[in-house]
N, C-alpha and C positions, 0 to 999 in steps of 0.2 A: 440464410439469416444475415442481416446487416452488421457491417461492424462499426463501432463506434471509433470515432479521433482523438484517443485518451487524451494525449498529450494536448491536444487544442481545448478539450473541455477542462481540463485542469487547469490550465494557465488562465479560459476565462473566469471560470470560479473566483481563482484566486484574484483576478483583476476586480472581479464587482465586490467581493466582503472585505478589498480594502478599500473599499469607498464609504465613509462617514455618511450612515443611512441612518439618524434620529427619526421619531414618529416628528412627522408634521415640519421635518428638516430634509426633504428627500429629493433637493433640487437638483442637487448635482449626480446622483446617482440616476434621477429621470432622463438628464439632460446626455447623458454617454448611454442607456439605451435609447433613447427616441434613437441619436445616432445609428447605433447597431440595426436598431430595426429600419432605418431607413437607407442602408447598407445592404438590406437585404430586398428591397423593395418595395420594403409598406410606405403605405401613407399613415401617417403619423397624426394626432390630434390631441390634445390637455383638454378635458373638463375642466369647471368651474366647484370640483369638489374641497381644493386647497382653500379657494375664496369662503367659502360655508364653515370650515373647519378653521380657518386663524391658521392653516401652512404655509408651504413656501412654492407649493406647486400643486397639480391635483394630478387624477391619476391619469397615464397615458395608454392612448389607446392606438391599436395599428390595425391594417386592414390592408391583405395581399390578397388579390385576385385568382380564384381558379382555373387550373388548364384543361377542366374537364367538365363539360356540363354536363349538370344535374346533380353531381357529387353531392354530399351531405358537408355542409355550411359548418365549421369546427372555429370552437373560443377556445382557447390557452391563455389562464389566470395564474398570476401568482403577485406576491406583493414581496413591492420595495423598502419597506420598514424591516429594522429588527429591532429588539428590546435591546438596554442595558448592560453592559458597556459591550459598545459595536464600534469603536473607534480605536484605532492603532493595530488594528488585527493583523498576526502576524500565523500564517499556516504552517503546520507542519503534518508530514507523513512519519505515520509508525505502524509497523507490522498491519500494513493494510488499510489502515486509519489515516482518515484527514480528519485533524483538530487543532486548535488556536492554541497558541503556549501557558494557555492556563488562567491567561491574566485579563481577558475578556473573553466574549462569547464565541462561535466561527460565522456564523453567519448563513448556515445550512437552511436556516430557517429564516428566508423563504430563497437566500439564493443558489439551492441545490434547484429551483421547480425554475426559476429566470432562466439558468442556465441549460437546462432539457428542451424549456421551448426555443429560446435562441438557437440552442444545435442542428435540433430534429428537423426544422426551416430549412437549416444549412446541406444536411444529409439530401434533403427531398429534393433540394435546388441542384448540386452535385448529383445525385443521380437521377436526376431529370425526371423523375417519379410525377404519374398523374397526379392530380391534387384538388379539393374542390378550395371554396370561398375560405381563405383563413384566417380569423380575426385574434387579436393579443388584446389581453388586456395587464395592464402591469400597477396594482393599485395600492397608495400613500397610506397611513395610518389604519392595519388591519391589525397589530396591536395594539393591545388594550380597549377592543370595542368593534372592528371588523368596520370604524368607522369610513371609510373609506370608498369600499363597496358603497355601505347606507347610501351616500351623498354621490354616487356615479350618475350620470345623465343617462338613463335608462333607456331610452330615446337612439343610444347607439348601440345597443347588441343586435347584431345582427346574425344569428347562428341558429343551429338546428340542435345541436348539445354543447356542452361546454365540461372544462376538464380542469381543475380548480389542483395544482400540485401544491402541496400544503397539511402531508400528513407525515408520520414518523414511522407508516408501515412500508417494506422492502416493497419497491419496483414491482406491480402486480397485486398488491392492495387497493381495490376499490371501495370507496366509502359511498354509499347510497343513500345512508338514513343520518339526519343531525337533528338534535333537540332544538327548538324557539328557547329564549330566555325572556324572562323578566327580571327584572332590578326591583328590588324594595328599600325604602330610606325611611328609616322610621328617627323621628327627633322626639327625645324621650325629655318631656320639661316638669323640674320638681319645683321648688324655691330656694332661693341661697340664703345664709345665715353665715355666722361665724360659728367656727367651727369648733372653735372652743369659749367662746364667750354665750352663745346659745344655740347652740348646734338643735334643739327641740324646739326654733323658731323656723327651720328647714326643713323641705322634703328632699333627701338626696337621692337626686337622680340617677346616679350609678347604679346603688340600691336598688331603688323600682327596675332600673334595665335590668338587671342582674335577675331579680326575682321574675320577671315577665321573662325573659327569655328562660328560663330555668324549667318553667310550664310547654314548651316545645317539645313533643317527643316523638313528631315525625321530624325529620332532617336525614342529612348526607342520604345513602343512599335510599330512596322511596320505595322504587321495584325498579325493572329492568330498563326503564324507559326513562325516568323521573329522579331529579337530586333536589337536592335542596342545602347552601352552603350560606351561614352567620360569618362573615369576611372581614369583616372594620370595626369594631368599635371605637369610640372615641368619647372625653368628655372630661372634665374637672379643670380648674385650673390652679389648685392649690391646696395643701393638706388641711389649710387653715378656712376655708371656705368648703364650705356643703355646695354642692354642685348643681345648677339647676339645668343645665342642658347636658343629654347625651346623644350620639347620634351613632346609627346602627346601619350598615350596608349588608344588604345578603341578594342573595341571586336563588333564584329559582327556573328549572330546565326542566324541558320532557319533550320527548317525541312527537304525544299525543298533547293535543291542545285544550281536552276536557279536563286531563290528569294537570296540565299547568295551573292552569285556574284554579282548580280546584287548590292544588297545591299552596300557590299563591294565599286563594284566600285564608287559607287553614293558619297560613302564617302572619298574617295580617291580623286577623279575627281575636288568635290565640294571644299574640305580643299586645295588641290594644287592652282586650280585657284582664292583663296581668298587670299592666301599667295602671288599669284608673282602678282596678282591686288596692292598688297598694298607695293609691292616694297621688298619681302623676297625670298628666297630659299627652297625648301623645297626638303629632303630626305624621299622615303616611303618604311618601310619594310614590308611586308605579311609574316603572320605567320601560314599555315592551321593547326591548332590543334588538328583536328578530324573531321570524317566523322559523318552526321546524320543515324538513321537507322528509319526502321517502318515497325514491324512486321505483319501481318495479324491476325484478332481475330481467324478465327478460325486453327492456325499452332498450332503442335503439343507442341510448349514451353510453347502457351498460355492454351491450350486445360487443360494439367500436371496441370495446376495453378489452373486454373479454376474448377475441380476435386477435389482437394485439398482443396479449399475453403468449397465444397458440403459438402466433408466428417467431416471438422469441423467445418461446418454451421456460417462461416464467410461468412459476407454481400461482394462478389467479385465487384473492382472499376477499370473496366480496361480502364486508361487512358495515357495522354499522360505528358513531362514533355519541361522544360523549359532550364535546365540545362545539361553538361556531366559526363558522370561516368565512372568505367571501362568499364561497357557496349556498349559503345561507340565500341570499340579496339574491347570487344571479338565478336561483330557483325562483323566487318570491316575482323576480321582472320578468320571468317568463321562457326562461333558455333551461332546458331540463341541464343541471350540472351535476355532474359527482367529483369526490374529492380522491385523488390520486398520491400514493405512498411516495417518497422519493427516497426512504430510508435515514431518515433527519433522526441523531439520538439523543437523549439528553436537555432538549433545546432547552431554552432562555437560562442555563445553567453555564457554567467559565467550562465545565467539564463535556459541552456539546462536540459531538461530531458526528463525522456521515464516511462509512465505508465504500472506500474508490470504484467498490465493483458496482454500488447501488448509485452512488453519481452517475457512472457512465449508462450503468441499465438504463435509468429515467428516460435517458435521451432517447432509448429504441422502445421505450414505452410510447412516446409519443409521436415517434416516428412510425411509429404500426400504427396508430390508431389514424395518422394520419392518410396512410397508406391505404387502412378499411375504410377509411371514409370516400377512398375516391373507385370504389368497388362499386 
């Protein structure tokens, strides 16, 4: 069994989540890995996804040659964004624990999966391990929308499976199955009035949202596949004025893409006809977000994984998840991917961390798979 270089993957940990990684501010944090990875050999290249999105860079992509032909062609995903507050990050360890002092996030999420693929390269190269074709991808604004991925130049995956680090299960967690979403934006329009002087010259809109969505009584969870979550409301501008706009964000997911639609329209259908029942208007926009995907246990992305666990006798949890990722994108462009635990806890919470042993595993996570891949 391989051993990992704690002390070298700590230090770079710690070097990348103190770097000021904003969504769609992620130039300098691009600009010292392109570095690293061209440190290690790759060729380096930016998409035009930053230009499409109003960022400061797009995502970076690398591309190392293999020393064994025929090998099986490997992507290693992770992204360079974290949420809110990512800036001034100061690590500490405790009883086993790496976490931030409380006062912002650590940055586990996503730079526990950065730091496995930059290692795992490192280990293979150091012990001169066969290897086939191995491409990085490292991508901008996957919070708050997985935008990032969306807008990649699709045109450069070049891979036979891809391995997306980006989940909060221990090292040995393979995720297979992710729900498509949809967005729905419904603007619920009543009439305004005063609110005390003829408040019965108004339709308040609040009201009508309120009572139409009140009529909803499929939501949260559907069945095992399907949610359905009412996230924003918004609307009124004054106690004194009856409100004539409100506006409604909700998200609707599922595995299965009969169950979304279906889901979808049940919610669209149900909020319209409770809005004009109660004398309102309603506009509805559809936002499809992304596709679901669901790999097979025994395909060759899953098989790599699964191998890889053997080889350093991590307990393998091949399941499915709730949420999207890039993984999502790199399914839908055509590279079969799954999403990989790195043991991330807590995330986008001041109270995140990631236990030292499941940092360092990641890396022999990826360094096995790299390893079955050139079998």
């Amino acid at each position: 069994m391989a051993e990992a270089n704690k002390e070298r993957i700590f230090d770079e940990f710690v070097e990348l989540v103190s770097v000021p990684c904003h969504t769609l501010k992620e130039r300098q944090v691009f600009e010292l890995l392109q570095q690293k990875l061209k440190d290690l050999g790759f060729v380096t290249q930016e998409d035009d996804a930053g230009k499409e999105l109003g960022g400061e860079c797009g995502n970076l992509w690398g591309w190392l040659p293999g020393n064994k032909v025929g090998a099986t062609r490997v992507l290693l995903t992770a992204h360079m964004d974290c949420v809110e507050p990512c800036e001034g990050i100061k690590v500490v360890k405790k009883d086993g624990k790496i976490l931030s002092d409380g006062t912002t996030i650590l940055g586990s999420d996503d730079k526990s999966g950065v730091v496995a693929i930059l290692e795992a390269v490192r280990m293979l190269q150091e012990t001169k391990a066969e290897h086939g074709d191995i491409q990085v991808l490292f991508t901008i604004a996957e919070e708050g929308g997985v935008n990032g991925s969306r807008c990649m130049d699709k045109s450069l995956l070049h891979a036979d499976v891809g391995y997306a680090l980006d989940s909060e299960g221990h090292p040995g967690e393979i995720v297979t199955a992710a729900p498509g979403q949809d967005r729905v934006h419904f603007k619920v329009h009543g009439k305004t009035a005063h609110g005390g002087l003829a408040p019965e010259k108004g339709i308040n809109a609040i009201l009508v949202a309120a009572k139409a969505l009140a009529g909803v009584e499929k939501y949260a969870r559907i069945d095992e596949e399907t949610t359905c979550n009412i996230g924003v409301i918004h609307g009124g501008l004054a106690t004194n004025i009856v409100p004539d706009l409100v506006e409604i964000q909700s998200d609707v997911r599922s595995r299965n893409l009969d169950k979304l639609a279906a889901q979808r329209d049940y919610l669209v259908n149900t909020v319209t006809a409770g809005v004009v029942a109660n004398g309102g208007k309603v506009d509805v926009e559809i936002i499809h977000k992304y596709q679901p995907f669901d790999l097979s246990h025994d395909s060759d992305v899953v098989t790599l994984a699964l191998e890889s666990c053997k080889a350093n006798g991590f307990t393998p949890d091949v399941t499915v998840t709730g949420g999207g990722s890039d993984a999502n994108f790199i399914n839908a462009y055509g590279v079969p991917c799954v999403i990989l635990g790195t043991g991330m806890s807590e995330v986008h919470t001041v109270d995140e961390f990631i236990l030292e042993e499941d940092l360092y595993n990641s890396v022999l996570m990826v360094y096995g798979i790299l390893q079955a891949a050139a079998k």
